[in-house]
VEXROGU-192266 format. One line per 3 residues: number of its first residue (from 0); their letters; for each residue x, y, z of C-alpha. Coordinates in nm, 3 decimals, padded with zeros to 5 digits, always signed. Last residue first. Example, Ala and Ser with C-alpha at 12.3 -4.5 7.8 and 13.67 -1.06 7.14 Angstrom:
REM residues 2
1 = sa = +01.367:-00.106:+00.714; +01.230:-00.450:+00.780
//
This chain:
REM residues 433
432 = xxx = -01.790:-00.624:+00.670; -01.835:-00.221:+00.647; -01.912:-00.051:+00.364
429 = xxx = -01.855:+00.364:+00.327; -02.031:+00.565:+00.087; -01.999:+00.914:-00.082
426 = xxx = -01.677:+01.000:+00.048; -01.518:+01.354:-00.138; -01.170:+01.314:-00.376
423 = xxx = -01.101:+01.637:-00.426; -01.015:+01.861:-00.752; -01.313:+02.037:-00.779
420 = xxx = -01.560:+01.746:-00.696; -01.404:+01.374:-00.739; -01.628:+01.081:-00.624
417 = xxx = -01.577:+00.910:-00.355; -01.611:+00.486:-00.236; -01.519:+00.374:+00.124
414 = xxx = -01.425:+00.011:+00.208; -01.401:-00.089:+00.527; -01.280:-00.468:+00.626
411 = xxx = -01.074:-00.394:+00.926; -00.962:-00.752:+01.088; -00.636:-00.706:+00.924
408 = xxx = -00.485:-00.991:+00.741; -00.197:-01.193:+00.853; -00.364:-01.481:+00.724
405 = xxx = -00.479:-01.623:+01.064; -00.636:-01.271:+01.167; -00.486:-00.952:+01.230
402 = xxx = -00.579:-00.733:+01.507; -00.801:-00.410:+01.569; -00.870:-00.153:+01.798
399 = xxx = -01.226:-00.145:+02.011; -01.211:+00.206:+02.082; -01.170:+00.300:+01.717
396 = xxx = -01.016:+00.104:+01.484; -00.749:+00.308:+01.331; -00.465:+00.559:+01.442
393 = xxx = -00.250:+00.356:+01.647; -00.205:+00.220:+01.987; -00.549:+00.078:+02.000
390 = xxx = -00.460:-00.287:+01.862; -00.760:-00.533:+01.972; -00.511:-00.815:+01.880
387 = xxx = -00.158:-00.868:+01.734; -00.043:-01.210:+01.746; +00.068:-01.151:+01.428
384 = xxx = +00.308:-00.868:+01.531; +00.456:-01.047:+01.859; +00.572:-01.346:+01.691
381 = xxx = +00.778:-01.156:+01.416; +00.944:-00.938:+01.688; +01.034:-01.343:+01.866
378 = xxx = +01.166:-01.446:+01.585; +01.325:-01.121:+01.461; +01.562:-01.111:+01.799
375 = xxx = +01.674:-00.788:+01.922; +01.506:-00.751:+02.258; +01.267:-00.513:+02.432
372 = xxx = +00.975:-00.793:+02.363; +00.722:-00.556:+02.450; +00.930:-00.249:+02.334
369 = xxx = +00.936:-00.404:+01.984; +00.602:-00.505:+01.906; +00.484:-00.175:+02.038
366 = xxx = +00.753:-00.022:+01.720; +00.604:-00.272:+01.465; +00.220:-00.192:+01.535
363 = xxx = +00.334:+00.194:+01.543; +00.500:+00.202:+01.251; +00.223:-00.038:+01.035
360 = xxx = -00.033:+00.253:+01.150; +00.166:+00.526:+01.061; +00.224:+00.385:+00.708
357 = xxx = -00.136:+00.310:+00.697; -00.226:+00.642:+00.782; -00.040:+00.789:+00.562
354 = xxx = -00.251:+00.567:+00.270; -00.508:+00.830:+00.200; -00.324:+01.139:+00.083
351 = xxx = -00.214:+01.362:+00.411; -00.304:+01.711:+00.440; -00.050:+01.991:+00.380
348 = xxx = +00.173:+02.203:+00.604; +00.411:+01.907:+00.699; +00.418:+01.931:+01.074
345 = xxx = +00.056:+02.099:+01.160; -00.162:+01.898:+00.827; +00.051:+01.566:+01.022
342 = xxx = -00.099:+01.688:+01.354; -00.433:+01.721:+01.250; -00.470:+01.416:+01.023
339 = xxx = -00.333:+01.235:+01.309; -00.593:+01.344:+01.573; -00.864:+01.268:+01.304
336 = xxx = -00.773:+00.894:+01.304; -00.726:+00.917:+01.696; -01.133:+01.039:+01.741
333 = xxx = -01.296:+01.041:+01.410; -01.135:+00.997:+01.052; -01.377:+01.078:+00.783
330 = xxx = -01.129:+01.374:+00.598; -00.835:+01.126:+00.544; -01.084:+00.921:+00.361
327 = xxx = -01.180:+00.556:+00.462; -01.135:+00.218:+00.497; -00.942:+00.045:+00.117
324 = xxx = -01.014:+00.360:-00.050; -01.226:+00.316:-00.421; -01.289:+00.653:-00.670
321 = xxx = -01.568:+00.767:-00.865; -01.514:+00.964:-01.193; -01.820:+01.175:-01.306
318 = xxx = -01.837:+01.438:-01.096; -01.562:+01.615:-01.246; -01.307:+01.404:-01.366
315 = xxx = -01.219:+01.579:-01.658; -01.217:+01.913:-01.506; -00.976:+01.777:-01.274
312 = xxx = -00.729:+01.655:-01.534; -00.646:+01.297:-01.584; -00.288:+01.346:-01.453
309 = xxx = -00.347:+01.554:-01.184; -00.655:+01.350:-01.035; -00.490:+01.062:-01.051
306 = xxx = -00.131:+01.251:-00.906; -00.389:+01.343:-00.617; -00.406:+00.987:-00.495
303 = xxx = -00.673:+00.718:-00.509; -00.621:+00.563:-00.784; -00.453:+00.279:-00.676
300 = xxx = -00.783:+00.253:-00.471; -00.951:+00.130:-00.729; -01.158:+00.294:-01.028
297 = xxx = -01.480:+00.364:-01.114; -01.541:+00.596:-01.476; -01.871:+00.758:-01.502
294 = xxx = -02.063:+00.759:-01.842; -02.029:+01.063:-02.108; -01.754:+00.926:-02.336
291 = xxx = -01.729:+01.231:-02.583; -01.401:+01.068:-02.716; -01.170:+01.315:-02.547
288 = xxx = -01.328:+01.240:-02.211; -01.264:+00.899:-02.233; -00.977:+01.033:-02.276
285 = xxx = -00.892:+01.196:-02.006; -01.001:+00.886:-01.781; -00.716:+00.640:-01.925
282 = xxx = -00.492:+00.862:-01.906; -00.584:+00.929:-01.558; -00.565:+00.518:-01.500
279 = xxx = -00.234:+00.493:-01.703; -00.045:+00.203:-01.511; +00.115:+00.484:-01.287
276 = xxx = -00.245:+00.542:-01.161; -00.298:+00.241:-01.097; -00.526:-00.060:-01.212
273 = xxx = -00.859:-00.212:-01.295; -01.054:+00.078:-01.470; -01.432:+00.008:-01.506
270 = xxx = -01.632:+00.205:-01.777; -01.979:+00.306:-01.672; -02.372:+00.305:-01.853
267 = xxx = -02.174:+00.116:-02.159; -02.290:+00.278:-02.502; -02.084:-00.005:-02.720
264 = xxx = -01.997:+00.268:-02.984; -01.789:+00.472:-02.695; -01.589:+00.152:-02.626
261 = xxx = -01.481:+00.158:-02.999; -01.416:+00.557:-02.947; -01.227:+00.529:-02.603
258 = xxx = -00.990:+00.227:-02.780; -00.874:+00.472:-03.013; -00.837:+00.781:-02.804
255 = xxx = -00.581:+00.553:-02.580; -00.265:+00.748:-02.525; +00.063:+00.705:-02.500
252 = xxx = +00.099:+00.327:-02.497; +00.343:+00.153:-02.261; +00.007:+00.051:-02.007
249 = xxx = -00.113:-00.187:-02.356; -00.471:-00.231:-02.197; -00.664:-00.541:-02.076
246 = xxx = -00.982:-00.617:-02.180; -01.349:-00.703:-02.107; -01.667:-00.565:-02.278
243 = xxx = -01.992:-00.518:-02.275; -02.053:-00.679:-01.978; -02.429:-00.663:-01.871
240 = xxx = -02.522:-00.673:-01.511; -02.681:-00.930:-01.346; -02.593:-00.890:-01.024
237 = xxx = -02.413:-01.205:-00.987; -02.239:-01.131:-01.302; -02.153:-00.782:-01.170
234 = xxx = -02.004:-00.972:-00.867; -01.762:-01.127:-01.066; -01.653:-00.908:-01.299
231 = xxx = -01.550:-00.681:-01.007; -01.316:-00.993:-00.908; -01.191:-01.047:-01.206
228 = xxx = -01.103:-00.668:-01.250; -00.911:-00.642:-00.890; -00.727:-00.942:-01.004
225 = xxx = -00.598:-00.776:-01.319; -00.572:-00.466:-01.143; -00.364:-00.641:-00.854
222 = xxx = -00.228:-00.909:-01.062; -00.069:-00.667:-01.340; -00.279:-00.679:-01.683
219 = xxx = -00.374:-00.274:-01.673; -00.746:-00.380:-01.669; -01.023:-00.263:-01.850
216 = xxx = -01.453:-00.337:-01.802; -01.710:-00.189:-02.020; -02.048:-00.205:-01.837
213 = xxx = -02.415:-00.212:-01.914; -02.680:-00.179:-01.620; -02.546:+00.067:-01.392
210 = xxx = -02.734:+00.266:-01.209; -02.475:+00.462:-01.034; -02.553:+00.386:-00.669
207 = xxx = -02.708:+00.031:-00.659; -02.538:-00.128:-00.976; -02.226:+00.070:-00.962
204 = xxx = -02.219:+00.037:-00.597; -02.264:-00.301:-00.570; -01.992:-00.357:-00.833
201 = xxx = -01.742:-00.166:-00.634; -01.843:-00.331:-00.321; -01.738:-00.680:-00.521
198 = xxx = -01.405:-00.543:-00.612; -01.296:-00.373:-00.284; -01.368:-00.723:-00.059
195 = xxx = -01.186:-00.973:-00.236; -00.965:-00.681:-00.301; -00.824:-00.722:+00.068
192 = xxx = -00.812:-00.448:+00.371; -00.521:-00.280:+00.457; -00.310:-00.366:+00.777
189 = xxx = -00.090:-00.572:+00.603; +00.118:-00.908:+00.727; +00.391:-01.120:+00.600
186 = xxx = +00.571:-01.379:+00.809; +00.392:-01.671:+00.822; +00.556:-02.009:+00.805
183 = xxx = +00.593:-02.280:+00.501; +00.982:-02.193:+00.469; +00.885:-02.157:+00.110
180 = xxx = +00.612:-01.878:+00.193; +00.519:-01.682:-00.089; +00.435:-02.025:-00.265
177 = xxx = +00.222:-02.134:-00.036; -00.053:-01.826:-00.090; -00.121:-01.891:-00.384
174 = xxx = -00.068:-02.184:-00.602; -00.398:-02.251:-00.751; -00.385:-01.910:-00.844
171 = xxx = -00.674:-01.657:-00.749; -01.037:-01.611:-00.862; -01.170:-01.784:-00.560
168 = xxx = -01.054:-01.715:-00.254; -00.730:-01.842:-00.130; -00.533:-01.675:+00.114
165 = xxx = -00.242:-01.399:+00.175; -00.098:-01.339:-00.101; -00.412:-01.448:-00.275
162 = xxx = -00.584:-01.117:-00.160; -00.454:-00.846:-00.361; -00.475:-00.553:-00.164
159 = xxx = -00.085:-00.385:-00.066; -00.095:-00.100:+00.093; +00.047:-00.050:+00.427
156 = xxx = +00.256:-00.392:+00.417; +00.409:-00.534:+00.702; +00.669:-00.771:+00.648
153 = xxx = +00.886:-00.963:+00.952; +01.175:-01.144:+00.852; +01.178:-01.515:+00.894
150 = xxx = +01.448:-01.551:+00.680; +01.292:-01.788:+00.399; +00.940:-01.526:+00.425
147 = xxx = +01.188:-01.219:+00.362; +01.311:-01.353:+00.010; +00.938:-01.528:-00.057
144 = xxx = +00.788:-01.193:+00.015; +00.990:-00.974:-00.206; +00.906:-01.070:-00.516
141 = xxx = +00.511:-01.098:-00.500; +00.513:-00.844:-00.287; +00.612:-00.632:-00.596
138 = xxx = +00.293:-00.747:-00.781; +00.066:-00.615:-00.476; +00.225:-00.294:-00.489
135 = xxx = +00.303:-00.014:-00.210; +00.578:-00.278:-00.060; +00.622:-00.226:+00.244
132 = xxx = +00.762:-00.209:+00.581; +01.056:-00.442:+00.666; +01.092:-00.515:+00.992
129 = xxx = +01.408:-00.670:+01.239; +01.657:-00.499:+01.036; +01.977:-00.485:+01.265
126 = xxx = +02.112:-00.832:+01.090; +02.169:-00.669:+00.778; +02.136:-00.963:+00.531
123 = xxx = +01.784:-00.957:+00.504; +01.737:-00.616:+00.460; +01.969:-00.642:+00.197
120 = xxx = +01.763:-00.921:+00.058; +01.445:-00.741:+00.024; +01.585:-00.427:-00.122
117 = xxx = +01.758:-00.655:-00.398; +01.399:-00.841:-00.475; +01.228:-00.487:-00.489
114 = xxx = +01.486:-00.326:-00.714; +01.508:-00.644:-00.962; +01.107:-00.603:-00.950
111 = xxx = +01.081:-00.218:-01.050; +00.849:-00.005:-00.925; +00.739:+00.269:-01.104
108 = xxx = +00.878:+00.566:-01.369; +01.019:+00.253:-01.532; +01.378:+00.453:-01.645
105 = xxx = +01.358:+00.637:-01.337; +01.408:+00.338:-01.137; +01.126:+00.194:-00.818
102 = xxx = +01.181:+00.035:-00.483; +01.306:+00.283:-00.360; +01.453:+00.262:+00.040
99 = xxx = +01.389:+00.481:+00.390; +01.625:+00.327:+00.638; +01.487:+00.379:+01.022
96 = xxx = +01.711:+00.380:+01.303; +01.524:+00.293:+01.635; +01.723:+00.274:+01.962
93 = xxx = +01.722:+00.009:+02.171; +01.576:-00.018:+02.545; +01.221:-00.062:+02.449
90 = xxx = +01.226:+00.059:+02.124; +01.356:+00.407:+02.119; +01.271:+00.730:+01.863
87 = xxx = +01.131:+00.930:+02.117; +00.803:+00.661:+02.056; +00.608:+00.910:+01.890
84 = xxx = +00.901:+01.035:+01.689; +00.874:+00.697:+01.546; +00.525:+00.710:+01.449
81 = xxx = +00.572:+01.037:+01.313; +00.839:+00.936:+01.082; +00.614:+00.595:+00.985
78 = xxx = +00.380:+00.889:+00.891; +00.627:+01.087:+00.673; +00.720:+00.764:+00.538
75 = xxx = +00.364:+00.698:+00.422; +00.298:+01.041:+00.307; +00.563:+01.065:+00.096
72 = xxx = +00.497:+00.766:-00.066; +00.116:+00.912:-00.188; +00.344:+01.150:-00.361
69 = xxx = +00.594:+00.951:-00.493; +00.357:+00.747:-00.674; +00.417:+00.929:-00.984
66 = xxx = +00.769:+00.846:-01.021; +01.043:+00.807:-00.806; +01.025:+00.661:-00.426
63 = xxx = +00.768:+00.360:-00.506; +00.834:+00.154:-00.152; +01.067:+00.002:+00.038
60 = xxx = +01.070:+00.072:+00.419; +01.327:-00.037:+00.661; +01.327:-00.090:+01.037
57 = xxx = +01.678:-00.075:+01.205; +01.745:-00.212:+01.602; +02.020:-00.068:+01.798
54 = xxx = +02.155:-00.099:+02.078; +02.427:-00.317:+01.968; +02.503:-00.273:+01.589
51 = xxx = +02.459:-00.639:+01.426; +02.717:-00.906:+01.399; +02.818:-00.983:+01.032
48 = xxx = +02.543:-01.137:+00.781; +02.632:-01.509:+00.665; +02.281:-01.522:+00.490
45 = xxx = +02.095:-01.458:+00.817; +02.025:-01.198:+01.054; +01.924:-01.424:+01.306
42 = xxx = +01.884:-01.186:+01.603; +02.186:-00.964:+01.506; +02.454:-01.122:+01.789
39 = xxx = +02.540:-00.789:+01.959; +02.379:-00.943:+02.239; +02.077:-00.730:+02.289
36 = xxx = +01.920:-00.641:+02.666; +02.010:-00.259:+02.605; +02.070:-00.011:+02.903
33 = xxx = +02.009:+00.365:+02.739; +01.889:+00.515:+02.389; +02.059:+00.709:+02.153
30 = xxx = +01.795:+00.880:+01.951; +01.626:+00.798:+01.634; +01.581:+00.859:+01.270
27 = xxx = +01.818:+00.738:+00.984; +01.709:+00.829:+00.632; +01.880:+00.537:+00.398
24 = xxx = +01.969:+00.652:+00.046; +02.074:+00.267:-00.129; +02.413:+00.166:-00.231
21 = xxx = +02.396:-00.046:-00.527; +02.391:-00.430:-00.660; +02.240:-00.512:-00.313
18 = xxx = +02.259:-00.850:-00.158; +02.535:-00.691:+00.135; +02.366:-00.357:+00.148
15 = xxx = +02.569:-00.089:+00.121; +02.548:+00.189:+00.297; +02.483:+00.582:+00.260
12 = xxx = +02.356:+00.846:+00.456; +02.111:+01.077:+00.485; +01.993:+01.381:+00.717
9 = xxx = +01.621:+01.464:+00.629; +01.498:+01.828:+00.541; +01.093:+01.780:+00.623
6 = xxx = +00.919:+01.531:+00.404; +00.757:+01.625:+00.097; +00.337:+01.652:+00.128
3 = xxx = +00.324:+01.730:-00.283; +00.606:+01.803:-00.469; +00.632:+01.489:-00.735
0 = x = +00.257:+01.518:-00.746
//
């Protein structure tokens, strides 16, 4: 996975970030661009930052860079690239640099929430950031979005499902959403759709699709696979499905044979896997293999990359381990959707994992943002996003677009469920809400 869909031969260059403990690799796109309306002033940088670049307006990514999930990275920033070349690499009048940062260490193999908290407030001390794209996880928003909330910095996550950052459902803290948002304002958006939504479809379809009637359920105990569990839970007690069992798993162990055979004596109908592939989800699924486990696993869309399918072994998975995608597979996109798929398969030479779309998609939402208002101020950026309505500049939503609602949510709610055949994650049912 490390390999697949890498990004073309990038120019890089180093700076430091004001709240950082370390310089940070920062790819820097755009072209010099003409007349400018800014000021030189930064738009509210914040935190005592110096005057900003003039003509010039920086959107930064932070996301899983090392480790597993570099792969289905990749793809985002290769289709926040592509949304940028779109645009000749201008904003209005300014011209777009773009600052590609990990949020992840080598030592964790995933991301890390010292990393995520430092990225955040760099970008919130450079007064040319005016966006901040990301995270990947639903526990690193946690971090980040109170930093970027207290500056008023916009954040527009590709990927990032749990719901009680954004509102309250049931099943999630008492707390959430306020305390993301000390300056008690709205700056955090995602065009993904929520797990209030992925959990309960996944339960339909193991009871109305697979058959279900006895289930083991396993979490990685992180709040989006921990959530994501609850929530499936939920709906299979509605349902009336039997749970045989309900735990979460040690994600530093090696390998879990031992837990595979006690679940094994149980004779569930499907084992549930809340979590990640960096949180052990193939692991997970090669064993239950290796203990002559014979029911299907389902798993969320954290699994839904090829470095699952790697790790767990595709003979493993083989028609037996079904797969969630917050709106649908690369492969189902019609119209603009399959336009993008085509030109990203002609630039990179490989097809794009599921969430490149949603990297594209948060680009291009940020970069119209910025040539309506044509002017370096994150207020008035931030203002422009959320108001965002029947959106058909991007890749998704057909002719009638999309928007985000009061929460910052996107109005999409798709959910599309495949199975893995030789190696390939292939749509067997889509839900729309």
């Amino acid at each position: 996975m490390e390999n697949r869909a890498a990004g073309p031969n990038m120019n890089r260059r180093k700076f430091l970030g004001a709240a950082a403990a370390a310089a940070v690799p920062a790819l820097v796109t755009g072209c010099g661009g003409g007349g400018s309306t800014d000021d030189g002033k930064g738009g509210g940088g914040g935190g005592g930052a110096a005057p900003g670049t003039p003509g010039v307006i920086r959107i930064v990514s932070s996301l899983p860079r090392t480790g597993s999930a570099k792969g289905q990275t990749n793809t985002i920033v290769n289709g926040i690239q592509m949304a940028i070349e779109d645009y000749g690499g201008k904003g209005g009048d300014f011209k777009i640099e773009y600052s590609d940062w990990d949020d992840a260490t080598a030592a964790s193999g995933s991301w890390d929430g010292p990393t995520e908290k430092a990225n955040a407030q760099k970008a919130v001390a450079d007064p040319d950031v005016m966006a901040y794209i990301g995270p990947y996880n639903s526990n690193a928003a946690k971090v980040s979005m109170p930093e970027l909330n207290e500056a008023g910095l916009l954040q527009v996550s590709p990927a990032v499902t749990w719901p009680g950052l954004t509102k309250k459902i049931k099943g999630v803290a008492p707390d959430e959403p306020e305390k993301y948002r000390p300056a008690k304002k709205k700056n955090f958006c995602r065009v993904c759709t929520t797990d209030d939504l992925q959990g309960p479809l996944a339960a339909d379809f193991a009871a109305e699709v697979l058959k279900a009637k006895r289930v083991y359920i396993l979490n990685d105990k992180e709040l989006y696979g921990e959530g994501l569990a609850k929530l499936f839970r939920q709906r299979c007690e509605e349902l009336k499905l039997e749970i045989v069992g309900d735990e979460g798993i040690n994600t530093t162990s090696i390998e879990f044979g031992g837990l595979m055979t006690k679940i094994k004596g149980l004779n569930p109908d499907l084992v549930y896997f809340g979590g990640t592939t960096q949180s052990k989800g193939g692991q997970v699924a090669k064993d239950m293999v290796g203990a002559g486990l014979t029911c299907p696993i389902l798993a969320p869309d954290g699994c839904y990359e090829q470095a699952f399918i790697d790790s767990a072994g595709a003979a493993n998975l083989n028609g037996r381990a079904y797969v969630s995608i917050v709106g649908l597979d690369p492969s189902q996109l019609t119209g603009k959707g399959a336009e993008f798929v085509k030109r990203y398969k002609e630039k990179y030479k490989t097809a794009p994992e599921a969430f490149a779309l949603y990297g594209y998609e948060c680009a291009k939402v940020v970069l119209e943002a910025i040539k309506k208002v044509n002017k370096k101020d994150r207020e008035a950026i931030l203002k422009e996003v959320l108001a965002t309505k029947n959106f058909t500049a991007g890749a998704v939503g057909g002719a009638e677009g999309w928007g985000f609602d009061n929460n910052g949510d996107t109005t999409l709610r798709q959910v599309t469920i495949s199975v893995v055949e030789n190696g390939k994650f292939v749509p067997k049912k889509t839900v729309t809400k």
